[in-house]
mmCIF file as Biopython writes it, N, C-alpha, C and O atoms, coordinates in Angstrom:
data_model
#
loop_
_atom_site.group_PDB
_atom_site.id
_atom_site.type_symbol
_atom_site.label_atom_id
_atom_site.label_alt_id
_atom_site.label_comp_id
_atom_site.label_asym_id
_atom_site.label_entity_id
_atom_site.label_seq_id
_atom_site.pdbx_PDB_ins_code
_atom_site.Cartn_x
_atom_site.Cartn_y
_atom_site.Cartn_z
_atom_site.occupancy
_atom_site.B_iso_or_equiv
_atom_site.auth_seq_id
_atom_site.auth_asym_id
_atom_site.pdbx_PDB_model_num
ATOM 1   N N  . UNK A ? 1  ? -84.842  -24.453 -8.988  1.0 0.0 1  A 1 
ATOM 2   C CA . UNK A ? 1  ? -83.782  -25.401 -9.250  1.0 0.0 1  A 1 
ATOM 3   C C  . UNK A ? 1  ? -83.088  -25.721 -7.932  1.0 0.0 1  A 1 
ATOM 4   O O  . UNK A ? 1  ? -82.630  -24.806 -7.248  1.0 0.0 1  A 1 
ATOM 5   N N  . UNK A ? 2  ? -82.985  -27.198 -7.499  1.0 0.0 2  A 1 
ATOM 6   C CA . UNK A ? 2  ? -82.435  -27.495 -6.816  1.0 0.0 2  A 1 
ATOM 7   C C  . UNK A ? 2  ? -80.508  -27.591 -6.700  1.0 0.0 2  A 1 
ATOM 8   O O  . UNK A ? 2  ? -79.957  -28.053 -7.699  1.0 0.0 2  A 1 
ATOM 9   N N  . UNK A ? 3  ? -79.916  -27.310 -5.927  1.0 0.0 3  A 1 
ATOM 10  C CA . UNK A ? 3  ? -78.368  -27.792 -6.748  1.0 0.0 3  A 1 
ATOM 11  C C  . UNK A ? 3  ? -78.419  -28.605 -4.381  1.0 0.0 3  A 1 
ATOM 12  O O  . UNK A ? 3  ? -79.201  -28.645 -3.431  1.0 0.0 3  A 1 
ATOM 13  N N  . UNK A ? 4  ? -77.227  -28.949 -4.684  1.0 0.0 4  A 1 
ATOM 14  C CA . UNK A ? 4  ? -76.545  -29.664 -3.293  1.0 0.0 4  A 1 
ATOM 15  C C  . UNK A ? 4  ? -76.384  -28.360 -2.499  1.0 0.0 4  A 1 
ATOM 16  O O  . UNK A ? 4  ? -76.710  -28.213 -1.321  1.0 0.0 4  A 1 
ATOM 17  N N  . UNK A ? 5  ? -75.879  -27.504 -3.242  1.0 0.0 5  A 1 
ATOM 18  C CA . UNK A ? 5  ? -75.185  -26.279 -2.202  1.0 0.0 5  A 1 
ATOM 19  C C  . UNK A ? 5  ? -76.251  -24.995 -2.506  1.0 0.0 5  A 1 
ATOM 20  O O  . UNK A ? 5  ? -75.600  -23.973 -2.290  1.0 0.0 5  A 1 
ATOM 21  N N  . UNK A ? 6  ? -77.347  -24.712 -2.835  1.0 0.0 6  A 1 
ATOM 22  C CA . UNK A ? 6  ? -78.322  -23.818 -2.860  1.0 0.0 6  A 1 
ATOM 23  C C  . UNK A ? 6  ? -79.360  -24.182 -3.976  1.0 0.0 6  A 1 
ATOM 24  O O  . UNK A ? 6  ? -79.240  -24.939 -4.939  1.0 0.0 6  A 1 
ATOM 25  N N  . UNK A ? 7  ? -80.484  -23.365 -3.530  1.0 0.0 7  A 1 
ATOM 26  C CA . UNK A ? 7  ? -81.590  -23.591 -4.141  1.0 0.0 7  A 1 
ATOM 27  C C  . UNK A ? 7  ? -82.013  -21.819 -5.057  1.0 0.0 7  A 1 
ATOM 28  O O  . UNK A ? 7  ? -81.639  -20.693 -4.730  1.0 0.0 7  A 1 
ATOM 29  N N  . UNK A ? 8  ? -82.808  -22.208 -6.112  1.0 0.0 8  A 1 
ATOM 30  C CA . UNK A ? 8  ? -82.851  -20.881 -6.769  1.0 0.0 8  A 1 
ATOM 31  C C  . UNK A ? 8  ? -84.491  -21.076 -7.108  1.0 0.0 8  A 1 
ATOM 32  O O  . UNK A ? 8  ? -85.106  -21.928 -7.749  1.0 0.0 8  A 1 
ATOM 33  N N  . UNK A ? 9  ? -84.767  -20.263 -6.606  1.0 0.0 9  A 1 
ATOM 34  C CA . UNK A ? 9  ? -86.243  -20.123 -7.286  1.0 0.0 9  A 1 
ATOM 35  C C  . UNK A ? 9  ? -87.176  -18.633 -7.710  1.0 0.0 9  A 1 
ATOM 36  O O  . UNK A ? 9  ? -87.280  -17.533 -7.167  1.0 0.0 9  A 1 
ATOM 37  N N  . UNK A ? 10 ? -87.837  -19.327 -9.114  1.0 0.0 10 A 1 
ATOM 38  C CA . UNK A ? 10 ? -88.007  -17.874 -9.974  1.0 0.0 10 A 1 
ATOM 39  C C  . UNK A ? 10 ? -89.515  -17.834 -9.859  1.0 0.0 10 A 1 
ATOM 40  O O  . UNK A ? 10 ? -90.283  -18.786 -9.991  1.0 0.0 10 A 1 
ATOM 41  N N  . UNK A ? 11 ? -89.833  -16.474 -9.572  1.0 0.0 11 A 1 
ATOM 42  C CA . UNK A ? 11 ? -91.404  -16.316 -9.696  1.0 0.0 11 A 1 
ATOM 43  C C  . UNK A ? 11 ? -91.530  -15.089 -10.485 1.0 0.0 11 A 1 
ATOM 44  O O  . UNK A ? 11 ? -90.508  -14.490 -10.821 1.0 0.0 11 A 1 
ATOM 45  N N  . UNK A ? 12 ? -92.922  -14.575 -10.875 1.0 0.0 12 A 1 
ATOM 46  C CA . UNK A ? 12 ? -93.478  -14.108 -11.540 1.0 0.0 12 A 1 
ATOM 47  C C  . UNK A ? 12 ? -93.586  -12.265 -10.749 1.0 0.0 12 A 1 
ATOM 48  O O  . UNK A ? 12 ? -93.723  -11.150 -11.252 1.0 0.0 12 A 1 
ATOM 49  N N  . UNK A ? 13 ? -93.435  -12.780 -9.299  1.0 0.0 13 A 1 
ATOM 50  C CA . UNK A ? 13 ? -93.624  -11.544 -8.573  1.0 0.0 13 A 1 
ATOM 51  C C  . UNK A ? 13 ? -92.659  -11.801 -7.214  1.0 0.0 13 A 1 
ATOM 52  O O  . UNK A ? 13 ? -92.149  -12.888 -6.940  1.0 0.0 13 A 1 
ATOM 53  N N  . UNK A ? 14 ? -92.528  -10.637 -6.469  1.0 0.0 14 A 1 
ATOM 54  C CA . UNK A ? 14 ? -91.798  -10.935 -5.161  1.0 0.0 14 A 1 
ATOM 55  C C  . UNK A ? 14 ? -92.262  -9.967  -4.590  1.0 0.0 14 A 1 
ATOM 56  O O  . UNK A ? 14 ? -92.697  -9.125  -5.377  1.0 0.0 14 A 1 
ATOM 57  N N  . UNK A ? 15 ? -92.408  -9.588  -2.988  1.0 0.0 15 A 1 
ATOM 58  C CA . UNK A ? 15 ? -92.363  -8.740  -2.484  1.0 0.0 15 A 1 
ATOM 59  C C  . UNK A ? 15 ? -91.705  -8.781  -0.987  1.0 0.0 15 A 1 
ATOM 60  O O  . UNK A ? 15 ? -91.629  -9.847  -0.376  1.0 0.0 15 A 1 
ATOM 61  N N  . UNK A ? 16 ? -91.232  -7.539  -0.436  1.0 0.0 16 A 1 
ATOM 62  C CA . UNK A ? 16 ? -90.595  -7.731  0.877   1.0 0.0 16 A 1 
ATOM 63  C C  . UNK A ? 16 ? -91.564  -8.105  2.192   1.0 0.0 16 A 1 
ATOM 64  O O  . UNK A ? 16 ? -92.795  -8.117  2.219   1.0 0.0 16 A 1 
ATOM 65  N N  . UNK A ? 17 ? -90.746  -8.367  3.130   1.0 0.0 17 A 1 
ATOM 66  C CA . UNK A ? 17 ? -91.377  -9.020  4.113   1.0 0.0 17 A 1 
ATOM 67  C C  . UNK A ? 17 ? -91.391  -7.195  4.563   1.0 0.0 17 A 1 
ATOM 68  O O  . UNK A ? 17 ? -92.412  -6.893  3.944   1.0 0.0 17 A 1 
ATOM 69  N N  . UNK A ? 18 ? -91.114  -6.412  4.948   1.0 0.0 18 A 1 
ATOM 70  C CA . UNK A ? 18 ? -90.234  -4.768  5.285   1.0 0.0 18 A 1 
ATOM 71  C C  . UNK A ? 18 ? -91.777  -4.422  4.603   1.0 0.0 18 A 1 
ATOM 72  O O  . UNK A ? 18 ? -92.631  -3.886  5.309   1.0 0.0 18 A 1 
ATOM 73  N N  . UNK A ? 19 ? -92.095  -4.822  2.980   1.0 0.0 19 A 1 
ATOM 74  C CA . UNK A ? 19 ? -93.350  -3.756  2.425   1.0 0.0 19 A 1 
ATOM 75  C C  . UNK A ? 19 ? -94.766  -3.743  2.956   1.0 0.0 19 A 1 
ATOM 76  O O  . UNK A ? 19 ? -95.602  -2.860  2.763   1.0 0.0 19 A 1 
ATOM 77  N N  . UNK A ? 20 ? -94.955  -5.226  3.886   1.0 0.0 20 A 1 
ATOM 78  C CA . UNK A ? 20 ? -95.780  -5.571  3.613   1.0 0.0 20 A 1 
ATOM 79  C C  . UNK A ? 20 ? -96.650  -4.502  4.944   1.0 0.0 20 A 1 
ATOM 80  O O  . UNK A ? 20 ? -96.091  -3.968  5.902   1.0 0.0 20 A 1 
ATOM 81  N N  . UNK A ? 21 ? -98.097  -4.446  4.602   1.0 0.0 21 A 1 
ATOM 82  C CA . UNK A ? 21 ? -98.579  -3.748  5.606   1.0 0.0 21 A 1 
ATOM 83  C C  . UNK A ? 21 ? -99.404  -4.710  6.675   1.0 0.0 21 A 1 
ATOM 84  O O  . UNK A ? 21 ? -100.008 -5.580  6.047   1.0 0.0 21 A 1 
ATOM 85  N N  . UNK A ? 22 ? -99.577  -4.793  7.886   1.0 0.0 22 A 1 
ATOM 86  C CA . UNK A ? 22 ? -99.852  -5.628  8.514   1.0 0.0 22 A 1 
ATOM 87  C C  . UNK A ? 22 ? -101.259 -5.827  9.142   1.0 0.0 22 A 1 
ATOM 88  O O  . UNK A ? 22 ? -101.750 -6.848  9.622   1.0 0.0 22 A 1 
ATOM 89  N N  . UNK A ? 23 ? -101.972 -4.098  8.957   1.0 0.0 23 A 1 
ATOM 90  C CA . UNK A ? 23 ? -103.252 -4.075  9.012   1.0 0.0 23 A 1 
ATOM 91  C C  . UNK A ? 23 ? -104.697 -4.467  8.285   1.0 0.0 23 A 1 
ATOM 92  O O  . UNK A ? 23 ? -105.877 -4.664  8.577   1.0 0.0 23 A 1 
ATOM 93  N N  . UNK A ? 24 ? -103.286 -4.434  6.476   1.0 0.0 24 A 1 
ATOM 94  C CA . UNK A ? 24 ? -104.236 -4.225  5.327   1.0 0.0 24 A 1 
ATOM 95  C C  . UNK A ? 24 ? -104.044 -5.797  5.344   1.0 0.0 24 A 1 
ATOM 96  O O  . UNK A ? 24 ? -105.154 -6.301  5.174   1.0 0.0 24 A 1 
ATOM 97  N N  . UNK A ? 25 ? -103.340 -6.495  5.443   1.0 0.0 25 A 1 
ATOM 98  C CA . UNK A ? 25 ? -103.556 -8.018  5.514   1.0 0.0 25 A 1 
ATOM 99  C C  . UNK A ? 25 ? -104.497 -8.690  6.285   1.0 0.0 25 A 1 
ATOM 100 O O  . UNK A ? 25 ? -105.360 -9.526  6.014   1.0 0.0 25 A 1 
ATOM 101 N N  . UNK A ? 26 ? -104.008 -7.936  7.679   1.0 0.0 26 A 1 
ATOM 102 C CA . UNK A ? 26 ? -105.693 -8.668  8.133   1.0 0.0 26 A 1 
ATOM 103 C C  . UNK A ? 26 ? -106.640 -8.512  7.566   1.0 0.0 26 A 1 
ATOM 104 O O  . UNK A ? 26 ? -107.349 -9.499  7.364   1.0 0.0 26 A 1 
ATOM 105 N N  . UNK A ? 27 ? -106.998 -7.374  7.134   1.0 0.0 27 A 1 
ATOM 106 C CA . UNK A ? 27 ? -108.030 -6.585  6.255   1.0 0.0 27 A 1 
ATOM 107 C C  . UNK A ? 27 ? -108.603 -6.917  6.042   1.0 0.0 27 A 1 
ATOM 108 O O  . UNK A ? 27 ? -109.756 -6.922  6.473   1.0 0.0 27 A 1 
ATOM 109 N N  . UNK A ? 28 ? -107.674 -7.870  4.452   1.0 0.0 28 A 1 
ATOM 110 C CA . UNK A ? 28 ? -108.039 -8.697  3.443   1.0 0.0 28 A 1 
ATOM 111 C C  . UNK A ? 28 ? -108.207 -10.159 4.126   1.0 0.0 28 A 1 
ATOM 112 O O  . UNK A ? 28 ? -108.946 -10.862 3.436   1.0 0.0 28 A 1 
ATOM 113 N N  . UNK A ? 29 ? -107.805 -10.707 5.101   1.0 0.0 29 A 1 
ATOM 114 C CA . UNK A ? 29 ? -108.481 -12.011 5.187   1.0 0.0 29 A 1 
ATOM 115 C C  . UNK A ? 29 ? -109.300 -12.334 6.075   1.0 0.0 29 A 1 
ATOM 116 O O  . UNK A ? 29 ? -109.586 -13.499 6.350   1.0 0.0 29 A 1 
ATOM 117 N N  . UNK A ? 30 ? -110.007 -10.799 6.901   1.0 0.0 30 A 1 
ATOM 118 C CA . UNK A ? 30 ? -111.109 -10.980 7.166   1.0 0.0 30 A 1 
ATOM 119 C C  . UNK A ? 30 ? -112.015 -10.606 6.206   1.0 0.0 30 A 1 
ATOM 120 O O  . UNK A ? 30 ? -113.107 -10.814 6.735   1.0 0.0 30 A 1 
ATOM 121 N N  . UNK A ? 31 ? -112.200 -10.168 5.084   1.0 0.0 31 A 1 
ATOM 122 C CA . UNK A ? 31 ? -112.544 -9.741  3.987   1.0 0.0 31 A 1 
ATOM 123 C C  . UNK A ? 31 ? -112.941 -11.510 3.154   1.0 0.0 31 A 1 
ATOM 124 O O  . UNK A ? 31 ? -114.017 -12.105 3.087   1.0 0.0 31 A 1 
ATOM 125 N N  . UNK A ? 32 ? -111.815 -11.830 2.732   1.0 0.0 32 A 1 
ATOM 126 C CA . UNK A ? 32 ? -111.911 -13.359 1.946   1.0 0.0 32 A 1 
ATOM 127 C C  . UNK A ? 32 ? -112.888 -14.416 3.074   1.0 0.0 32 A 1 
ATOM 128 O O  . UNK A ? 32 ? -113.655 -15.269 2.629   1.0 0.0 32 A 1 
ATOM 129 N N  . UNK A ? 33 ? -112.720 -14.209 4.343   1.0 0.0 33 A 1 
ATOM 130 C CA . UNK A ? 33 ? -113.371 -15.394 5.450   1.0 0.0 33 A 1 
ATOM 131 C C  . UNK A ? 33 ? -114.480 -14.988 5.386   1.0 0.0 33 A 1 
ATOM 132 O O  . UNK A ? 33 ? -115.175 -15.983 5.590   1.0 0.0 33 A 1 
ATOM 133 N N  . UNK A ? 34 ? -115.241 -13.984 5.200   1.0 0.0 34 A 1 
ATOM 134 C CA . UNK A ? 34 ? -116.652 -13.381 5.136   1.0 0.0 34 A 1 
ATOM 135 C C  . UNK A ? 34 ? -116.786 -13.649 3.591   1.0 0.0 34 A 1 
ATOM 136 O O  . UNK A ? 34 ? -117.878 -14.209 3.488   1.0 0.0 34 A 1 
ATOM 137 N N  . UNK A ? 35 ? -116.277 -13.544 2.445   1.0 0.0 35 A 1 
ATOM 138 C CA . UNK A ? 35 ? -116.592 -14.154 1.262   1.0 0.0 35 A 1 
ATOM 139 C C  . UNK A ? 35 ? -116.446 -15.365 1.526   1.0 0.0 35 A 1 
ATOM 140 O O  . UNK A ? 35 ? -117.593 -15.812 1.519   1.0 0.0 35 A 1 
ATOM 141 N N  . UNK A ? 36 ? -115.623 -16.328 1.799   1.0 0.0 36 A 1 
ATOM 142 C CA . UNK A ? 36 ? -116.071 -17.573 1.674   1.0 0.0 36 A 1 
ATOM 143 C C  . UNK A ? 36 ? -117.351 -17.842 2.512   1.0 0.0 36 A 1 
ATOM 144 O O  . UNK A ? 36 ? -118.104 -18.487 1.783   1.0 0.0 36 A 1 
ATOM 145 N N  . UNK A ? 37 ? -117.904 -17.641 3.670   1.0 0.0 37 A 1 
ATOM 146 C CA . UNK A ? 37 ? -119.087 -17.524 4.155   1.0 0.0 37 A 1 
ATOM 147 C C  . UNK A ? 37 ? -120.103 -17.346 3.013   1.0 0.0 37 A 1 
ATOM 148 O O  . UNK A ? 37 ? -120.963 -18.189 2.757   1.0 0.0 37 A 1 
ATOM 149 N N  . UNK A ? 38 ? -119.936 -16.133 2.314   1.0 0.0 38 A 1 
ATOM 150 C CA . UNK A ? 38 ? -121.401 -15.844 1.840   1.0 0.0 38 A 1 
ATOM 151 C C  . UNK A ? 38 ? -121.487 -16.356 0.128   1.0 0.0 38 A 1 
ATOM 152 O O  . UNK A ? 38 ? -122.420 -16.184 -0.656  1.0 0.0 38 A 1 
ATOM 153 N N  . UNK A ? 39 ? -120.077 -17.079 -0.120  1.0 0.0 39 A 1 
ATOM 154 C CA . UNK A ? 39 ? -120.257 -17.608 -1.789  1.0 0.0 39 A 1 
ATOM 155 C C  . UNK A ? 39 ? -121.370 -18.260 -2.180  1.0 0.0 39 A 1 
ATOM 156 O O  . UNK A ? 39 ? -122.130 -18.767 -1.355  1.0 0.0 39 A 1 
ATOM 157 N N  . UNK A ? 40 ? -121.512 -18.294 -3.078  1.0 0.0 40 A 1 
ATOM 158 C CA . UNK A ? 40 ? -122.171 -18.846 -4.007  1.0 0.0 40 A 1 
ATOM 159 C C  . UNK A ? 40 ? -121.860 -19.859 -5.121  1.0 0.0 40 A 1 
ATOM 160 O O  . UNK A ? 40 ? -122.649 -20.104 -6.034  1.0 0.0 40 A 1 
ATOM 161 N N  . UNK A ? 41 ? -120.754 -20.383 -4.992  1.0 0.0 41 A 1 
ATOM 162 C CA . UNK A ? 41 ? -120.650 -21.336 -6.592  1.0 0.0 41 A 1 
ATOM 163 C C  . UNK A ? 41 ? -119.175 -21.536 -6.055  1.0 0.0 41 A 1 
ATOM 164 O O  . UNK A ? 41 ? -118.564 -20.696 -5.396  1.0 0.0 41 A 1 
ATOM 165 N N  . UNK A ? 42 ? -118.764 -22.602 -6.384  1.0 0.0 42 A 1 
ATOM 166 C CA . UNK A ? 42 ? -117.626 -22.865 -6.947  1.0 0.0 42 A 1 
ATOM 167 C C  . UNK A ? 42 ? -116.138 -21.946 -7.064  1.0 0.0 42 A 1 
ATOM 168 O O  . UNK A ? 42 ? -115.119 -22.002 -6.375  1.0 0.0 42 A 1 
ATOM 169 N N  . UNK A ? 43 ? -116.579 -20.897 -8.510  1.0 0.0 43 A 1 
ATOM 170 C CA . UNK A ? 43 ? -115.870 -19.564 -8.513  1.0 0.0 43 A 1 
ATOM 171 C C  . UNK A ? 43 ? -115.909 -19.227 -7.354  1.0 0.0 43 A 1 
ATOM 172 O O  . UNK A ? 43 ? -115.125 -19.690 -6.524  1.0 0.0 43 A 1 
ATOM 173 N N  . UNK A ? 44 ? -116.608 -18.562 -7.137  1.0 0.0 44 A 1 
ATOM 174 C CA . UNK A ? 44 ? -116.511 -17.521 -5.656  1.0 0.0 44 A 1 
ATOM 175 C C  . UNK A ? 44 ? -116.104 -18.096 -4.859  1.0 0.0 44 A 1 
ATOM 176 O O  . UNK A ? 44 ? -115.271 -17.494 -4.182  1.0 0.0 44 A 1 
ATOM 177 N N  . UNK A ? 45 ? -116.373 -19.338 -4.515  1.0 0.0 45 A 1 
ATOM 178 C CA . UNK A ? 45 ? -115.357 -19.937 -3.047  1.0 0.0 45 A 1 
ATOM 179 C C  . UNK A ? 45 ? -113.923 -20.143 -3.234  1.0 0.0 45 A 1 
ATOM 180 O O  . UNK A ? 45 ? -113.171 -19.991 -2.272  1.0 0.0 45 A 1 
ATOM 181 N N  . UNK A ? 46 ? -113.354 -20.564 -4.692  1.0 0.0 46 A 1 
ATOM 182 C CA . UNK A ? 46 ? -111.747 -20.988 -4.950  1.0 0.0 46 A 1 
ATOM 183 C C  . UNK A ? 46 ? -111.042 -19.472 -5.285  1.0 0.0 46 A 1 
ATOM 184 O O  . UNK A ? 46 ? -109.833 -19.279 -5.416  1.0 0.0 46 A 1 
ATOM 185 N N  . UNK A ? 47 ? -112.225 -18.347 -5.398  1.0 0.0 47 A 1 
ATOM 186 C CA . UNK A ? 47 ? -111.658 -17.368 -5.566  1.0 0.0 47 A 1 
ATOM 187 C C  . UNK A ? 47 ? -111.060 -16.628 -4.178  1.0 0.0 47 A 1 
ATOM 188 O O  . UNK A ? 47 ? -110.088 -15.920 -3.918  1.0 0.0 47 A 1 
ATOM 189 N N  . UNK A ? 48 ? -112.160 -17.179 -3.458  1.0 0.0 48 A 1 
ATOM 190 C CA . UNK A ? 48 ? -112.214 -16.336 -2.089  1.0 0.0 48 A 1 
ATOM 191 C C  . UNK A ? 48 ? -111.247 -17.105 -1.539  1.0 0.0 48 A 1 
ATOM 192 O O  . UNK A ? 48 ? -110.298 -16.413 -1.167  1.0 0.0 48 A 1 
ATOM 193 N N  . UNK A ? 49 ? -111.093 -18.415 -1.314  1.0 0.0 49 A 1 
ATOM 194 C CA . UNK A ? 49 ? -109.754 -19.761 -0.619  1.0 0.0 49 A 1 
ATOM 195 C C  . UNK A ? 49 ? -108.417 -19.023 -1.125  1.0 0.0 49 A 1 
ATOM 196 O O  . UNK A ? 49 ? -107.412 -18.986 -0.415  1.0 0.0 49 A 1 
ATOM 197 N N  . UNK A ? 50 ? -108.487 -18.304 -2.693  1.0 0.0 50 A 1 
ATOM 198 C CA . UNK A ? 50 ? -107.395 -17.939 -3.092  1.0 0.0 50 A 1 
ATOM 199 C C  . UNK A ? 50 ? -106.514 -16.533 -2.535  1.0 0.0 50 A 1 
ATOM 200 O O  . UNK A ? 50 ? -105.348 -16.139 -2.560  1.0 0.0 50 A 1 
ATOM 201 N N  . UNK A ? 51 ? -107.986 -16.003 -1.970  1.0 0.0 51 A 1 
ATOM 202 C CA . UNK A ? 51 ? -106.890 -14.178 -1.484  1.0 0.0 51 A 1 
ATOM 203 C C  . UNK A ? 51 ? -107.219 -14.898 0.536   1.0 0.0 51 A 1 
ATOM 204 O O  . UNK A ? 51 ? -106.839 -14.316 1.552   1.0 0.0 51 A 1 
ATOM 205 N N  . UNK A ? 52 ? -107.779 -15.865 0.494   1.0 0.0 52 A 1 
ATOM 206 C CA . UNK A ? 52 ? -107.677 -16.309 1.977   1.0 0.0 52 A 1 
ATOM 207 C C  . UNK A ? 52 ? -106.160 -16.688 2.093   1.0 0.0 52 A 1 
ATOM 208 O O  . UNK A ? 52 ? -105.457 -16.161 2.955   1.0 0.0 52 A 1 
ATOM 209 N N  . UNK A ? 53 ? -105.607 -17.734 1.094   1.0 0.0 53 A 1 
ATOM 210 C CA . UNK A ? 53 ? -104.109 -18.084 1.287   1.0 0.0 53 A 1 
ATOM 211 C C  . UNK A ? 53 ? -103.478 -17.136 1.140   1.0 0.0 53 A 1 
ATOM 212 O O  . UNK A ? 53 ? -102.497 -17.218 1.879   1.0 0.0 53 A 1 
ATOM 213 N N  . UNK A ? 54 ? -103.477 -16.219 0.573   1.0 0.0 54 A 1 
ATOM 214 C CA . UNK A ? 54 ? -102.381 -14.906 -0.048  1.0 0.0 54 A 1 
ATOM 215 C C  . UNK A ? 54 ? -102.368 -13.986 1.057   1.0 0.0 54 A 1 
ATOM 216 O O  . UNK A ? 54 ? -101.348 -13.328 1.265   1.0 0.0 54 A 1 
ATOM 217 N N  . UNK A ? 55 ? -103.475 -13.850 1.859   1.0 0.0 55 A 1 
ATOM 218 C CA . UNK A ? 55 ? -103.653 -12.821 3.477   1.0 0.0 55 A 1 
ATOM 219 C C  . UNK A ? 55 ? -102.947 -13.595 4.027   1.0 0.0 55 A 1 
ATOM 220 O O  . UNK A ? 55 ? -101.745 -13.390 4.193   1.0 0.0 55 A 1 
ATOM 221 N N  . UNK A ? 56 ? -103.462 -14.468 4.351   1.0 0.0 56 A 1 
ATOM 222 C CA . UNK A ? 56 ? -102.179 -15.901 5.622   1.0 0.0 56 A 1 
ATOM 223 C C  . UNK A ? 56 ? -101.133 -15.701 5.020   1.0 0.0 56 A 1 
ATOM 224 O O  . UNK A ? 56 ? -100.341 -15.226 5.835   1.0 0.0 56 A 1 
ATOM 225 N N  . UNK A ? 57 ? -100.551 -15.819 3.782   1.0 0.0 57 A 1 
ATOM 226 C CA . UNK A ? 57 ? -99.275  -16.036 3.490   1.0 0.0 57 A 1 
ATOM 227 C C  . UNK A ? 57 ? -98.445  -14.631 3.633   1.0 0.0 57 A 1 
ATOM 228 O O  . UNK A ? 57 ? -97.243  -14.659 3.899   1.0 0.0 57 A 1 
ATOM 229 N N  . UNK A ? 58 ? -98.969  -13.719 3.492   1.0 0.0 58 A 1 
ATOM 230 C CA . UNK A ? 58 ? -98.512  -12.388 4.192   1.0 0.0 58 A 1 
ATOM 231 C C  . UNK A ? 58 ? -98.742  -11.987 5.797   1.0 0.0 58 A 1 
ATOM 232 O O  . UNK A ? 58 ? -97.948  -11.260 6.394   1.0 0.0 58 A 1 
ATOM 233 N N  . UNK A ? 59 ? -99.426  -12.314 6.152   1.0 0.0 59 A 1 
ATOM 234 C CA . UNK A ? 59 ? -99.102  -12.296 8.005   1.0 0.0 59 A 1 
ATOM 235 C C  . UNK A ? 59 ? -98.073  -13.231 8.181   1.0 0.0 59 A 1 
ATOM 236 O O  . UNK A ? 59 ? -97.196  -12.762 8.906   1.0 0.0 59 A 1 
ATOM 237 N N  . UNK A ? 60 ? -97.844  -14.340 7.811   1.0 0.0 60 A 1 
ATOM 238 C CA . UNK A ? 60 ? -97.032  -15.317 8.214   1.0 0.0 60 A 1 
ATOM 239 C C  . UNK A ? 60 ? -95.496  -14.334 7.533   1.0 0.0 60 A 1 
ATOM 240 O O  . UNK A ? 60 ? -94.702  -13.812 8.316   1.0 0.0 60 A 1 
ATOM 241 N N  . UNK A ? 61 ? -95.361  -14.262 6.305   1.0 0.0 61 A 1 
ATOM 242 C CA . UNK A ? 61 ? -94.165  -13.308 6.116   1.0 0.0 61 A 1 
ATOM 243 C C  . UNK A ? 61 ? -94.057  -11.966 7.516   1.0 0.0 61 A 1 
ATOM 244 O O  . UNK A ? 61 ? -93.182  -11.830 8.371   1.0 0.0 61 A 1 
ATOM 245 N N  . UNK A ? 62 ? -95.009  -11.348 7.332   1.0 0.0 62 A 1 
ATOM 246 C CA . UNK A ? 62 ? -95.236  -9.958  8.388   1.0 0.0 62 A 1 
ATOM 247 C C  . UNK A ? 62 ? -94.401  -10.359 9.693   1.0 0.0 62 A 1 
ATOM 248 O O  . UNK A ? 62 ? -93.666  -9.576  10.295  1.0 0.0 62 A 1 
ATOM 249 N N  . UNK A ? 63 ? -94.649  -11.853 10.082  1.0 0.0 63 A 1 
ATOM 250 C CA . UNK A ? 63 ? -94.353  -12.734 11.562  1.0 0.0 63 A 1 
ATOM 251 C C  . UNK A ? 63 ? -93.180  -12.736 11.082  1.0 0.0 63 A 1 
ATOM 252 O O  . UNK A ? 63 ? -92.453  -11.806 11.434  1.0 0.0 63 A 1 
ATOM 253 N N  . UNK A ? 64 ? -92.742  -13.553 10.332  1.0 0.0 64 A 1 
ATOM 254 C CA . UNK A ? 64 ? -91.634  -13.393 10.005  1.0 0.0 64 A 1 
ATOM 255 C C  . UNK A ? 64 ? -90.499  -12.973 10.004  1.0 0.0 64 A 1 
ATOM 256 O O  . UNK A ? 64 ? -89.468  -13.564 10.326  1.0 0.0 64 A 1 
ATOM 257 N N  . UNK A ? 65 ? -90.685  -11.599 9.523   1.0 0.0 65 A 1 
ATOM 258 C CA . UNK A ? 65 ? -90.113  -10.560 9.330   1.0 0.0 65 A 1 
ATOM 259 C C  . UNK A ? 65 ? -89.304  -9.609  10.869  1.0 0.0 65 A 1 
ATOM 260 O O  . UNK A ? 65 ? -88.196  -9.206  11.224  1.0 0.0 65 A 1 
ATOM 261 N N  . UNK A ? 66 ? -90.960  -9.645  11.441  1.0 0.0 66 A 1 
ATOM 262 C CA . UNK A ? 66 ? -90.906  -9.117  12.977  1.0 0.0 66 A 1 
ATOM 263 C C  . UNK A ? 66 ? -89.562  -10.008 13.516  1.0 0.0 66 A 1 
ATOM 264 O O  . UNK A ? 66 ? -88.471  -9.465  13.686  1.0 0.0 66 A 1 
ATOM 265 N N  . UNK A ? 67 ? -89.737  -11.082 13.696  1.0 0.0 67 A 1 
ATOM 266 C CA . UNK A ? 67 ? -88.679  -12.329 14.248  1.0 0.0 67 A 1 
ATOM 267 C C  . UNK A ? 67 ? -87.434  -12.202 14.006  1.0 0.0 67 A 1 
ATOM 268 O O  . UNK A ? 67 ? -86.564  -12.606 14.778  1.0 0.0 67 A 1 
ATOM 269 N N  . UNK A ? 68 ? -87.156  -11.495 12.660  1.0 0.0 68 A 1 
ATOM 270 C CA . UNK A ? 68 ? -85.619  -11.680 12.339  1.0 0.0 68 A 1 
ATOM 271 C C  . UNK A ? 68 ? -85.008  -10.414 12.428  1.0 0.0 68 A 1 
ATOM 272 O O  . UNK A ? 68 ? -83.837  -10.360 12.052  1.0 0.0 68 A 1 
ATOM 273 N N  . UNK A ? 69 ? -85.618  -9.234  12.904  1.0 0.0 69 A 1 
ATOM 274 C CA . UNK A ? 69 ? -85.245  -7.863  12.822  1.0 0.0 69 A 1 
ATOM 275 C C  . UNK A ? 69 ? -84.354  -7.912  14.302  1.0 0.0 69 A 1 
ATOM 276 O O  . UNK A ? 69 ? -83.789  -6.900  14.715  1.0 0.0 69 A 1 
#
């Protein structure tokens, strides 16, 4: 929800920028970049695009995080 003087937004999950681990993220999206390489179909590639965005989107928090401490 937008208002003039703040924004509120509800999700399903949250986690800290503080939890996140920074090794196991790379981990995982060198993990998803070698699945999207070797997919096969459709599934497997939007599956693999899907934990590819979710690794980026946690290093980029991880960066983040580092920056504002």
């Amino acid at each position: 929800e937008v208002q003039p003087g703040s924004v509120t937004v509800l999700a399903d999950t949250a986690i800290r920028g503080q939890d996140l681990d920074e090794a196991r993220a790379l981990e995982a999206k060198r993990k998803a970049e070698e699945h999207i390489k070797s997919s096969h179909g459709d599934v497997d590639y939007a599956q693999a695009s899907a934990e590819l965005a979710k690794a980026i989107a946690k290093l980029r928090v991880i960066e983040l995080t580092k920056k504002a401490m």
